[in-house]
mmCIF file as Biopython writes it, N, C-alpha, C and O atoms, coordinates in Angstrom:
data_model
#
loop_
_atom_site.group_PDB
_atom_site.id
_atom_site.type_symbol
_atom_site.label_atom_id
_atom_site.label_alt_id
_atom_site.label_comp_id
_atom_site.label_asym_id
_atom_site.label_entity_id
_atom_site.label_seq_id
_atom_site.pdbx_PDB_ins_code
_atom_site.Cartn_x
_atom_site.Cartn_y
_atom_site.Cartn_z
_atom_site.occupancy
_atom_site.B_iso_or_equiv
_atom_site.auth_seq_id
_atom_site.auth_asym_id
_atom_site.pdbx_PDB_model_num
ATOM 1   N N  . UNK A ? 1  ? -200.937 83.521 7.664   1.0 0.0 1  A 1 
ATOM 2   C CA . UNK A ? 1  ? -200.294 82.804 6.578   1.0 0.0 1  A 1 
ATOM 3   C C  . UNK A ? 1  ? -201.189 82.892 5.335   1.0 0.0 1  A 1 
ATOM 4   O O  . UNK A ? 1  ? -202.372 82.585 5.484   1.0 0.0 1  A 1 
ATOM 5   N N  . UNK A ? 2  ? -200.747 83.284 4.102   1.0 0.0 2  A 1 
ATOM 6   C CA . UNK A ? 2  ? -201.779 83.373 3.111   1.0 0.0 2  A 1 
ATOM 7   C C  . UNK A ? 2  ? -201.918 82.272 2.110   1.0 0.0 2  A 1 
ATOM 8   O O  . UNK A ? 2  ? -200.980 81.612 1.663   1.0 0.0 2  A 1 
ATOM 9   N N  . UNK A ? 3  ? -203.017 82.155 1.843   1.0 0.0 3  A 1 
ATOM 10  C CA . UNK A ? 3  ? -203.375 81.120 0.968   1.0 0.0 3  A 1 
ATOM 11  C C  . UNK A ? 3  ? -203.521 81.418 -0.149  1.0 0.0 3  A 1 
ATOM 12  O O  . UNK A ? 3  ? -203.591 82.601 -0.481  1.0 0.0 3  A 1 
ATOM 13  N N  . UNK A ? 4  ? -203.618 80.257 -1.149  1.0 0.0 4  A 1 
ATOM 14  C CA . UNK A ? 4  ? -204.204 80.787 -2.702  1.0 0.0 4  A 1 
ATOM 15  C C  . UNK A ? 4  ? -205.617 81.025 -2.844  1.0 0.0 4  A 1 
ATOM 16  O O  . UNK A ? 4  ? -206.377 80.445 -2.068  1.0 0.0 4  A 1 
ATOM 17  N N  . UNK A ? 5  ? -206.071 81.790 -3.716  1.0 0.0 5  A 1 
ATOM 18  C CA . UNK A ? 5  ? -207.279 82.034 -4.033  1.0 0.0 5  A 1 
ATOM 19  C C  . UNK A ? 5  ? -208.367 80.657 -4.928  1.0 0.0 5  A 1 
ATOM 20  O O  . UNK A ? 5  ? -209.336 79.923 -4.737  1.0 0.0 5  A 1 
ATOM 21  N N  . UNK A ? 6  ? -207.537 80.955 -5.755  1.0 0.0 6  A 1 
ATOM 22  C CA . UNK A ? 6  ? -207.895 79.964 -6.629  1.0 0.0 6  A 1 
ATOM 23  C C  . UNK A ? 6  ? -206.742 79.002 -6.657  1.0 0.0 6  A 1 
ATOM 24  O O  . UNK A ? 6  ? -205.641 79.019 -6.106  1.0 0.0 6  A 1 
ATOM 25  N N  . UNK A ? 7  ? -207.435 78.011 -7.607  1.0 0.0 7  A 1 
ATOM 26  C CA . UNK A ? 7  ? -206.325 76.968 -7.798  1.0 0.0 7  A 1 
ATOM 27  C C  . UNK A ? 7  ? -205.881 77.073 -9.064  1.0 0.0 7  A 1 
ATOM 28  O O  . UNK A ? 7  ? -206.457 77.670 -9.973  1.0 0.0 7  A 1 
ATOM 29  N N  . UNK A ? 8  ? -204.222 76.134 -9.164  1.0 0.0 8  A 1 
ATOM 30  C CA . UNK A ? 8  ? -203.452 76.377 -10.744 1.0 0.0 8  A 1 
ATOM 31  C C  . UNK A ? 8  ? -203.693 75.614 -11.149 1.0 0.0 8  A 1 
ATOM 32  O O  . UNK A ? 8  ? -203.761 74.528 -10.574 1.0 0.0 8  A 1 
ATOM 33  N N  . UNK A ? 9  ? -204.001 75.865 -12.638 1.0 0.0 9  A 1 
ATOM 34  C CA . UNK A ? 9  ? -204.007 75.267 -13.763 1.0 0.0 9  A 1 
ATOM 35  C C  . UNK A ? 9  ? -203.233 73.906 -13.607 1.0 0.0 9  A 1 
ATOM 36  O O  . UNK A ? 9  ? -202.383 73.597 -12.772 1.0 0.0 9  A 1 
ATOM 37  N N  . UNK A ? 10 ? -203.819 73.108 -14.746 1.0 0.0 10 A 1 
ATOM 38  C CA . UNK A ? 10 ? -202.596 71.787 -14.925 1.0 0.0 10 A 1 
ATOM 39  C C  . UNK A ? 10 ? -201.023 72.388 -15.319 1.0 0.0 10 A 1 
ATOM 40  O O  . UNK A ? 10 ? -199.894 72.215 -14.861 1.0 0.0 10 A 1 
ATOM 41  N N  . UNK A ? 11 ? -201.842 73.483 -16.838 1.0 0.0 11 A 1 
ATOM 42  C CA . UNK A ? 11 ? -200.397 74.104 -17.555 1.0 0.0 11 A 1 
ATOM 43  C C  . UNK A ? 11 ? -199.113 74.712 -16.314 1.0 0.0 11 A 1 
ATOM 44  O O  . UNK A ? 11 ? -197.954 74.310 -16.207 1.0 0.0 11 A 1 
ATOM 45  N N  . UNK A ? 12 ? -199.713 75.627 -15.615 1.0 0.0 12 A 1 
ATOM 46  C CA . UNK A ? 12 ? -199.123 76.030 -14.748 1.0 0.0 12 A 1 
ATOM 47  C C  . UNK A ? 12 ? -198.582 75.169 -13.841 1.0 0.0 12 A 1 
ATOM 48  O O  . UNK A ? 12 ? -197.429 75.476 -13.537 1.0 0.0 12 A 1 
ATOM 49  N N  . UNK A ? 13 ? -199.015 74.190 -13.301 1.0 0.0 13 A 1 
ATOM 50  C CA . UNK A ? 13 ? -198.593 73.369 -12.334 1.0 0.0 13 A 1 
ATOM 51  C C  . UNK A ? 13 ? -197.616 72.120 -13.226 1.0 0.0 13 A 1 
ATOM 52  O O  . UNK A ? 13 ? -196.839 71.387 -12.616 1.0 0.0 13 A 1 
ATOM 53  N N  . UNK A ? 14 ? -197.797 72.045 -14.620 1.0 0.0 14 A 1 
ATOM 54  C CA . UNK A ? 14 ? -196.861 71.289 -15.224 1.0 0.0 14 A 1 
ATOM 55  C C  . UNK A ? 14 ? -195.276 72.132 -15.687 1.0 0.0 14 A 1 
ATOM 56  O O  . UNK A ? 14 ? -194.164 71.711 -16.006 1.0 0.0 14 A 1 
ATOM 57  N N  . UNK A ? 15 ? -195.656 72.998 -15.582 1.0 0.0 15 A 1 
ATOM 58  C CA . UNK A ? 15 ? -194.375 74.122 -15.400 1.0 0.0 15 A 1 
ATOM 59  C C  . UNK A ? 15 ? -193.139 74.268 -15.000 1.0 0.0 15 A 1 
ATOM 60  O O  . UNK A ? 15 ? -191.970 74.227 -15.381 1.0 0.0 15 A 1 
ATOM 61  N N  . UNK A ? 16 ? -194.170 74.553 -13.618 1.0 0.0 16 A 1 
ATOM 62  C CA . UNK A ? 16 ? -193.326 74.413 -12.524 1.0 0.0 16 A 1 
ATOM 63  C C  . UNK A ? 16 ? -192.805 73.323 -12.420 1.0 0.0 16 A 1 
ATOM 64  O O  . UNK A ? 16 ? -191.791 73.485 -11.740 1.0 0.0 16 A 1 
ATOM 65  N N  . UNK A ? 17 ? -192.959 71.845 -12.827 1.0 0.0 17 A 1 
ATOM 66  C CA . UNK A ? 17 ? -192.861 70.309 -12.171 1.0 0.0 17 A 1 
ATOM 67  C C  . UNK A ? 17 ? -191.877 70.411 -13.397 1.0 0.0 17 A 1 
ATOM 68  O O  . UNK A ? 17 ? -191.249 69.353 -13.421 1.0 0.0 17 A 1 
ATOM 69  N N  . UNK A ? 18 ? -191.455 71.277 -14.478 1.0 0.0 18 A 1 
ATOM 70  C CA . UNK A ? 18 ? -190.633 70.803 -15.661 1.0 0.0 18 A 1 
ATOM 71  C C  . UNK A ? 18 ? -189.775 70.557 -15.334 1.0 0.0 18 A 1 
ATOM 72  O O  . UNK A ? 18 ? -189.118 70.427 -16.367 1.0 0.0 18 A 1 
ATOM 73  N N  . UNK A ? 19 ? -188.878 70.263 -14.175 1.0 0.0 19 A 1 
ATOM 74  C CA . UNK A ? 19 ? -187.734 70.023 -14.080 1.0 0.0 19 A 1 
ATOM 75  C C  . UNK A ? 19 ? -187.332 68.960 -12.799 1.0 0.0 19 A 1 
ATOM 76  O O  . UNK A ? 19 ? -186.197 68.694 -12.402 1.0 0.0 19 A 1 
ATOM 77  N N  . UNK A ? 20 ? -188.339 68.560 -12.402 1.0 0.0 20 A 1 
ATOM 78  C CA . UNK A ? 20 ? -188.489 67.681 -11.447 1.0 0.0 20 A 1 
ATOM 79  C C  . UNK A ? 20 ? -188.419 66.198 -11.748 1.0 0.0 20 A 1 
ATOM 80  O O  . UNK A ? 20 ? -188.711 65.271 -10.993 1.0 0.0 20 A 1 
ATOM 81  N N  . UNK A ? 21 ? -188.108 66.165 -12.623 1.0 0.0 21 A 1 
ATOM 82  C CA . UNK A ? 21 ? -187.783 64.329 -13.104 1.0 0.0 21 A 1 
ATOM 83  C C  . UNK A ? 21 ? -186.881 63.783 -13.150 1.0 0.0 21 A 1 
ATOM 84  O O  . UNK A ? 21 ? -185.920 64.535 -13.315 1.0 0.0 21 A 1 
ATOM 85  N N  . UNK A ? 22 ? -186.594 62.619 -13.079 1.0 0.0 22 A 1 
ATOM 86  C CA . UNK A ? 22 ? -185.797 62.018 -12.445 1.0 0.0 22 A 1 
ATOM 87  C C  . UNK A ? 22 ? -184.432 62.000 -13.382 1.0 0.0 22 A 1 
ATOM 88  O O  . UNK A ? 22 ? -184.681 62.254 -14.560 1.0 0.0 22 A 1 
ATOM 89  N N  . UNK A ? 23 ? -183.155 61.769 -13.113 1.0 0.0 23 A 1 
ATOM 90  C CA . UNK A ? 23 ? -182.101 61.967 -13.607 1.0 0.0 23 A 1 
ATOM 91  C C  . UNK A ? 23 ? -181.353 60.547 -13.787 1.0 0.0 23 A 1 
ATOM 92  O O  . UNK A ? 23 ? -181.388 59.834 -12.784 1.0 0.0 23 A 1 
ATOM 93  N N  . UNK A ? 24 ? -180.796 60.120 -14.720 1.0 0.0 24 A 1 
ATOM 94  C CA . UNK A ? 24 ? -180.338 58.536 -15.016 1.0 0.0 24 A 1 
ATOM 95  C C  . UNK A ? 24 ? -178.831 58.731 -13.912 1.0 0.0 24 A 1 
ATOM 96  O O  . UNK A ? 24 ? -178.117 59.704 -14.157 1.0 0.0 24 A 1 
ATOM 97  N N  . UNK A ? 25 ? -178.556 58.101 -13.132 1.0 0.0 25 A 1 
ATOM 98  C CA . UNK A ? 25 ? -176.864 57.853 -12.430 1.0 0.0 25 A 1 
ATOM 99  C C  . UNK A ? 25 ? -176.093 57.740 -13.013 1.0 0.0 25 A 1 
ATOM 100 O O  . UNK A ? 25 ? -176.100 56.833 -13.846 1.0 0.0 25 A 1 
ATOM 101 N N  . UNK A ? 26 ? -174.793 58.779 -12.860 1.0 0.0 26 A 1 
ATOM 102 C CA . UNK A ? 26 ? -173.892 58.770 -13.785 1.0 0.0 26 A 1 
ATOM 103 C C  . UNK A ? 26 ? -172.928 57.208 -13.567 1.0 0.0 26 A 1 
ATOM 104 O O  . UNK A ? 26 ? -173.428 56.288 -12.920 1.0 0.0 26 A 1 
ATOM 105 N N  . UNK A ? 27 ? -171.833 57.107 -14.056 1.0 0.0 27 A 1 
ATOM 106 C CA . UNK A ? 27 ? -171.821 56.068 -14.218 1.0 0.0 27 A 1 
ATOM 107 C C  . UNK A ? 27 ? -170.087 55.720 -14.539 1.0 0.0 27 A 1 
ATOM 108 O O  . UNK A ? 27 ? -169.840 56.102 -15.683 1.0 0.0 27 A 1 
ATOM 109 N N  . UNK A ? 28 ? -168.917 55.151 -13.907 1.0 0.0 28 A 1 
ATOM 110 C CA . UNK A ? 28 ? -167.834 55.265 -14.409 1.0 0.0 28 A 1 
ATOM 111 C C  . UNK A ? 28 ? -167.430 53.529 -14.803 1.0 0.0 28 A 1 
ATOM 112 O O  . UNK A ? 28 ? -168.254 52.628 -14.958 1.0 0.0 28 A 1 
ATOM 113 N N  . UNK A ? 29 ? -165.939 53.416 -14.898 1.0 0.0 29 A 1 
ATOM 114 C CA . UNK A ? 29 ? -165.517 52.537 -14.783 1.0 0.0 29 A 1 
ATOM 115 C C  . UNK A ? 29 ? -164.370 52.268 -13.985 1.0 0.0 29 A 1 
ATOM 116 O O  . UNK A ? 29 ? -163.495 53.102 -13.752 1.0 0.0 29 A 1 
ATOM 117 N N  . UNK A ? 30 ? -164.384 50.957 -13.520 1.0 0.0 30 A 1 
ATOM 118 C CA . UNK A ? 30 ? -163.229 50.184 -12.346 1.0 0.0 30 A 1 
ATOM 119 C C  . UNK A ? 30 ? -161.799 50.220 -13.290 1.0 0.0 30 A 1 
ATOM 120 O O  . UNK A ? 30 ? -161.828 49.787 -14.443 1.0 0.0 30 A 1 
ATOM 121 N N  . UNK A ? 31 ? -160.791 50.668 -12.806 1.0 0.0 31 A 1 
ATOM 122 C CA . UNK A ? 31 ? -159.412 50.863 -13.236 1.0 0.0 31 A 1 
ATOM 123 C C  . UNK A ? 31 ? -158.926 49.473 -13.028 1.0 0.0 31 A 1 
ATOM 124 O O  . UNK A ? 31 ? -158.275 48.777 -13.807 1.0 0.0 31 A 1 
ATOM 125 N N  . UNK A ? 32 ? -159.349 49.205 -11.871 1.0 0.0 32 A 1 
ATOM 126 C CA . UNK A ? 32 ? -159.084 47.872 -11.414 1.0 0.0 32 A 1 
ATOM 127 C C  . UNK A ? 32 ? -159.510 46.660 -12.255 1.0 0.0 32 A 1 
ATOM 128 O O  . UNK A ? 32 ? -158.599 46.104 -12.868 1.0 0.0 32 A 1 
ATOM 129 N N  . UNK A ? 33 ? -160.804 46.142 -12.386 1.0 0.0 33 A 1 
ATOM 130 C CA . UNK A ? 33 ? -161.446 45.321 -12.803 1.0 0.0 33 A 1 
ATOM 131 C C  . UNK A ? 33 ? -161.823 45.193 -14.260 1.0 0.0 33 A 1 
ATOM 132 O O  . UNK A ? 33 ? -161.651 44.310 -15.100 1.0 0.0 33 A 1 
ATOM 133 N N  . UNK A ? 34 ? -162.548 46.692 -14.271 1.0 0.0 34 A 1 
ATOM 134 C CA . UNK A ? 34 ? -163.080 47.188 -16.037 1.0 0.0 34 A 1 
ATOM 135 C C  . UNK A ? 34 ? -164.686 46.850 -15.624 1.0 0.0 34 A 1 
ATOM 136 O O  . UNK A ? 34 ? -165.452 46.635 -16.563 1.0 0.0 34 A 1 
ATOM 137 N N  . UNK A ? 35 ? -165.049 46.814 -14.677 1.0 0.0 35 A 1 
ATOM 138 C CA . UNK A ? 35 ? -166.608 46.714 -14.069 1.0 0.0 35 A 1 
ATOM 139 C C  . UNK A ? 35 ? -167.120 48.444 -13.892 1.0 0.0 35 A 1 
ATOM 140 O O  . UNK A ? 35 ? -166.336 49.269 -13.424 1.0 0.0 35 A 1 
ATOM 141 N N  . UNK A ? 36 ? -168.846 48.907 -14.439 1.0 0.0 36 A 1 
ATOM 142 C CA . UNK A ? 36 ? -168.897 49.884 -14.187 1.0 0.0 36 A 1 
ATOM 143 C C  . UNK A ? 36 ? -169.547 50.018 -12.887 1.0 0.0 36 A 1 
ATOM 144 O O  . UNK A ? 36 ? -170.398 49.167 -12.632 1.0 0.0 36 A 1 
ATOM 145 N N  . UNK A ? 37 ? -169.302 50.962 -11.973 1.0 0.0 37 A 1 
ATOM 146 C CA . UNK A ? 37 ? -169.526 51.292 -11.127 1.0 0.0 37 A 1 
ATOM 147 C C  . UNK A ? 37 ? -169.764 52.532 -10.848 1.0 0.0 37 A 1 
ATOM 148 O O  . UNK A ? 37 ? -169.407 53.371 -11.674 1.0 0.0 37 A 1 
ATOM 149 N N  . UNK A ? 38 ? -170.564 53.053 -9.360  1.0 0.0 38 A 1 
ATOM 150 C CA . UNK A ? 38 ? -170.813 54.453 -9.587  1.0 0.0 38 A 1 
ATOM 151 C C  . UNK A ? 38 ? -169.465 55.389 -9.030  1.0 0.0 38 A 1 
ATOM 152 O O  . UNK A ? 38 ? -168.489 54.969 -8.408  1.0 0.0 38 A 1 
ATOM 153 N N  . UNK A ? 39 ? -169.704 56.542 -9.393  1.0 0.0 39 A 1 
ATOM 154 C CA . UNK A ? 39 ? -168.662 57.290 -9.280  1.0 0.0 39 A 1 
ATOM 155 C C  . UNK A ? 39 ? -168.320 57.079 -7.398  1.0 0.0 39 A 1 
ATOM 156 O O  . UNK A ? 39 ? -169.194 56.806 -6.575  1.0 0.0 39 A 1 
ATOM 157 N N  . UNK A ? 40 ? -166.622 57.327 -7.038  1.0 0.0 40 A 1 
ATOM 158 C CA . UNK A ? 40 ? -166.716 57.759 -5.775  1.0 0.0 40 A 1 
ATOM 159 C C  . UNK A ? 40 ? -167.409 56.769 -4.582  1.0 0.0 40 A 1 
ATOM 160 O O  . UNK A ? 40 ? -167.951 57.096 -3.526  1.0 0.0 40 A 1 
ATOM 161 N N  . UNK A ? 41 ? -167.224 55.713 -5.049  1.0 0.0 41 A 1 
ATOM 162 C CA . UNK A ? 41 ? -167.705 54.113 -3.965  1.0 0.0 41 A 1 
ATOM 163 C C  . UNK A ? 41 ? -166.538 53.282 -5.079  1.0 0.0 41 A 1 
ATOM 164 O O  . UNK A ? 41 ? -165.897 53.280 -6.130  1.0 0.0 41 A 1 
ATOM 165 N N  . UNK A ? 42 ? -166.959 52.559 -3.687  1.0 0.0 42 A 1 
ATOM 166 C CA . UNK A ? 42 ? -165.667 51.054 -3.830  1.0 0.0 42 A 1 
ATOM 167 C C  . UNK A ? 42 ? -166.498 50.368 -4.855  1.0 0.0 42 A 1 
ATOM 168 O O  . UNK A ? 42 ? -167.707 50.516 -5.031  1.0 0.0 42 A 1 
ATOM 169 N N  . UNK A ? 43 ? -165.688 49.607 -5.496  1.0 0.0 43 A 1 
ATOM 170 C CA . UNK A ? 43 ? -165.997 48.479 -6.469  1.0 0.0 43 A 1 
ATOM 171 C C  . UNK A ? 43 ? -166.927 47.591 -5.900  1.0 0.0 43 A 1 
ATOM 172 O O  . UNK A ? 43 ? -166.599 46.983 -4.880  1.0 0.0 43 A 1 
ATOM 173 N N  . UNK A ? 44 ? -168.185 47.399 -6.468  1.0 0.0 44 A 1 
ATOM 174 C CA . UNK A ? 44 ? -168.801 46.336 -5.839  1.0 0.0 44 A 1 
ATOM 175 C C  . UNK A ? 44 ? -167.965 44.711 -6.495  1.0 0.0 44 A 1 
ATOM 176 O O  . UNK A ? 44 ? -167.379 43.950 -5.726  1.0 0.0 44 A 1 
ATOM 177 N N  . UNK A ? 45 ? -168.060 44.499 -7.718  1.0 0.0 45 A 1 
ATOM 178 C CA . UNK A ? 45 ? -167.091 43.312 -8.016  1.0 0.0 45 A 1 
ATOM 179 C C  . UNK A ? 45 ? -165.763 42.991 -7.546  1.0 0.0 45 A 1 
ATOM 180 O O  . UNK A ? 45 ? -165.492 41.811 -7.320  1.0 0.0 45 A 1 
ATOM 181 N N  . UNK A ? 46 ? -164.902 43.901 -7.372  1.0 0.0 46 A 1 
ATOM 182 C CA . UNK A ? 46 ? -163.290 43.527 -6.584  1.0 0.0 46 A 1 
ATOM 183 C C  . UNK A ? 46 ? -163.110 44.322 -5.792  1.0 0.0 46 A 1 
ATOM 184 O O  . UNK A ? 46 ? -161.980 44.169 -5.326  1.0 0.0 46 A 1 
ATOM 185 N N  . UNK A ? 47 ? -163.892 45.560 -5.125  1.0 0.0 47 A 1 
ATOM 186 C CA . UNK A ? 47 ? -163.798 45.913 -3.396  1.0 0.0 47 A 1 
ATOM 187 C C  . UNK A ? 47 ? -162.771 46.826 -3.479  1.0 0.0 47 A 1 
ATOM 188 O O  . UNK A ? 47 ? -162.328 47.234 -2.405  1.0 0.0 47 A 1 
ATOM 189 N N  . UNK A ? 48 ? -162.210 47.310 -4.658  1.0 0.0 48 A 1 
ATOM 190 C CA . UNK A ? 48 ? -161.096 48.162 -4.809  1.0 0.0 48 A 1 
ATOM 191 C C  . UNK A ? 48 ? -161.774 49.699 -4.965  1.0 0.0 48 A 1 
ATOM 192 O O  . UNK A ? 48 ? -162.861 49.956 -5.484  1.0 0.0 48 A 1 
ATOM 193 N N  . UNK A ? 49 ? -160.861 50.600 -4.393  1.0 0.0 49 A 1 
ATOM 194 C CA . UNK A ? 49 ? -161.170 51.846 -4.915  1.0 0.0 49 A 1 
ATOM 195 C C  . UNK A ? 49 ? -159.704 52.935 -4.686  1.0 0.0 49 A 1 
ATOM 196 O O  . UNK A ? 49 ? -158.757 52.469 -4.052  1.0 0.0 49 A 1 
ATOM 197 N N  . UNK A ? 50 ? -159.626 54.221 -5.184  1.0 0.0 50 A 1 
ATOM 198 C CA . UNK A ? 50 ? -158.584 55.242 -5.571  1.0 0.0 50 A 1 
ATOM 199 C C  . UNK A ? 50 ? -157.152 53.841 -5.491  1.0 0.0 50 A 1 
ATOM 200 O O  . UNK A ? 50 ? -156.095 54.178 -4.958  1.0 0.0 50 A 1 
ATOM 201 N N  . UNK A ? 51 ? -157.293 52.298 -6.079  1.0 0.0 51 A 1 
ATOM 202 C CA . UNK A ? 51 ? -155.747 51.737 -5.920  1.0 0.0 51 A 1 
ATOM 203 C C  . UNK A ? 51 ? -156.331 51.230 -5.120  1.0 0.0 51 A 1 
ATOM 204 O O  . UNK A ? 51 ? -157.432 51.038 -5.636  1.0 0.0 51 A 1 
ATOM 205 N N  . UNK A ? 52 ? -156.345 50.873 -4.192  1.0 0.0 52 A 1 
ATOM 206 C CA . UNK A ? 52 ? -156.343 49.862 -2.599  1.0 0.0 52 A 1 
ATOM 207 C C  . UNK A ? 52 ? -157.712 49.008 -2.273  1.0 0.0 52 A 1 
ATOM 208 O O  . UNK A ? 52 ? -158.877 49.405 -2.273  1.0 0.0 52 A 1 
ATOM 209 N N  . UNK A ? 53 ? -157.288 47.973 -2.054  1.0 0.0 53 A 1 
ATOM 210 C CA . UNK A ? 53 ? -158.386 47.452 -1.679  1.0 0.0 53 A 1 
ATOM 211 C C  . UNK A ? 53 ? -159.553 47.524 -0.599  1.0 0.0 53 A 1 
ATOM 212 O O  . UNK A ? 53 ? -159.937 46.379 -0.834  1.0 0.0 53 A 1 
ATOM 213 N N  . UNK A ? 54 ? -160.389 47.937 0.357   1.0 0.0 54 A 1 
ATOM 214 C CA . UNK A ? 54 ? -161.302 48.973 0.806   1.0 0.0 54 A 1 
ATOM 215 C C  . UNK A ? 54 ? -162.054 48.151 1.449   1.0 0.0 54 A 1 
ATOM 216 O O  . UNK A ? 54 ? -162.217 48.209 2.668   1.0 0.0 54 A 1 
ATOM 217 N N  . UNK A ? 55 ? -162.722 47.090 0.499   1.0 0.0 55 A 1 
ATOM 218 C CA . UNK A ? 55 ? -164.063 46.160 0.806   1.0 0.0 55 A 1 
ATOM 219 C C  . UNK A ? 55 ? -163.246 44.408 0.415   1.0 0.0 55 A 1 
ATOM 220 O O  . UNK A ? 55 ? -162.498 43.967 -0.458  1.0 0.0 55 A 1 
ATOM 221 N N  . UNK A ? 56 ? -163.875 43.915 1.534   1.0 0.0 56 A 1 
ATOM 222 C CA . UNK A ? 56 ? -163.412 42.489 0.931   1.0 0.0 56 A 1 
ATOM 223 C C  . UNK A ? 56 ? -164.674 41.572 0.341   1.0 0.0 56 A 1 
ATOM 224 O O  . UNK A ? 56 ? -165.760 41.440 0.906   1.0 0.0 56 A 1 
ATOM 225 N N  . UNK A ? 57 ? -164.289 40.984 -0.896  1.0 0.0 57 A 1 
ATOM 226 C CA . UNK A ? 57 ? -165.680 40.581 -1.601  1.0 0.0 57 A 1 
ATOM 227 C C  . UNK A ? 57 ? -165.664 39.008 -1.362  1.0 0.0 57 A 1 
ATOM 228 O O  . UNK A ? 57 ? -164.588 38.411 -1.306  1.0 0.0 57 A 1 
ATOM 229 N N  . UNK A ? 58 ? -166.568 38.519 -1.258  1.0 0.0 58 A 1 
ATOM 230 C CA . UNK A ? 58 ? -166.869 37.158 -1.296  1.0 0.0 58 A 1 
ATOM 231 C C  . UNK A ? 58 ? -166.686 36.354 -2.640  1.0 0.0 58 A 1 
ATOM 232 O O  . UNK A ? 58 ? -167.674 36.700 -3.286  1.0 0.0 58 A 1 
ATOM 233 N N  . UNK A ? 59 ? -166.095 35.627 -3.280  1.0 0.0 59 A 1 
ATOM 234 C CA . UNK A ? 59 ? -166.085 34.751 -4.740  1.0 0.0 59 A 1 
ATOM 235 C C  . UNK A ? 59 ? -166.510 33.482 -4.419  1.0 0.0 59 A 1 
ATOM 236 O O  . UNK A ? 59 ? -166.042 32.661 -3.630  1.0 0.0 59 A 1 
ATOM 237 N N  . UNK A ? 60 ? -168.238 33.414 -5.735  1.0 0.0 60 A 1 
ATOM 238 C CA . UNK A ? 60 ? -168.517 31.944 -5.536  1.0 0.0 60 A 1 
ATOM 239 C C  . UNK A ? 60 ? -167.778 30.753 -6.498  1.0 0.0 60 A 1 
ATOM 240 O O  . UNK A ? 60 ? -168.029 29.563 -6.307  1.0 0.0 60 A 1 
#
């Protein structure tokens, strides 16, 4: 198995890492409610998703 010789640079090793950071969650809204939620999951506020209700939520 071969190894490196030497070692990389910061520059070089910051390079490579250019694209490795973190990405913000996209982000929609409830048809139902008007609460944002993430794409493709049930409503956490009214438990609804594609129309139908899915999850049943607790109200305090």
């Amino acid at each position: 198995m071969p190894n490196p010789k030497r070692r990389h640079s910061r520059a070089r090793t910051g390079k490579r890492r250019a694209h490795d950071h973190l990405v913000p969650q996209s982000g929609s809204v409830c048809p139902q409610c008007g609460a944002h939620t993430i794409p493709h999951r049930a409503c956490r506020s009214c438990g609804y998703y594609k129309g139908r209700e899915v999850v049943e939520v607790e109200t305090d």
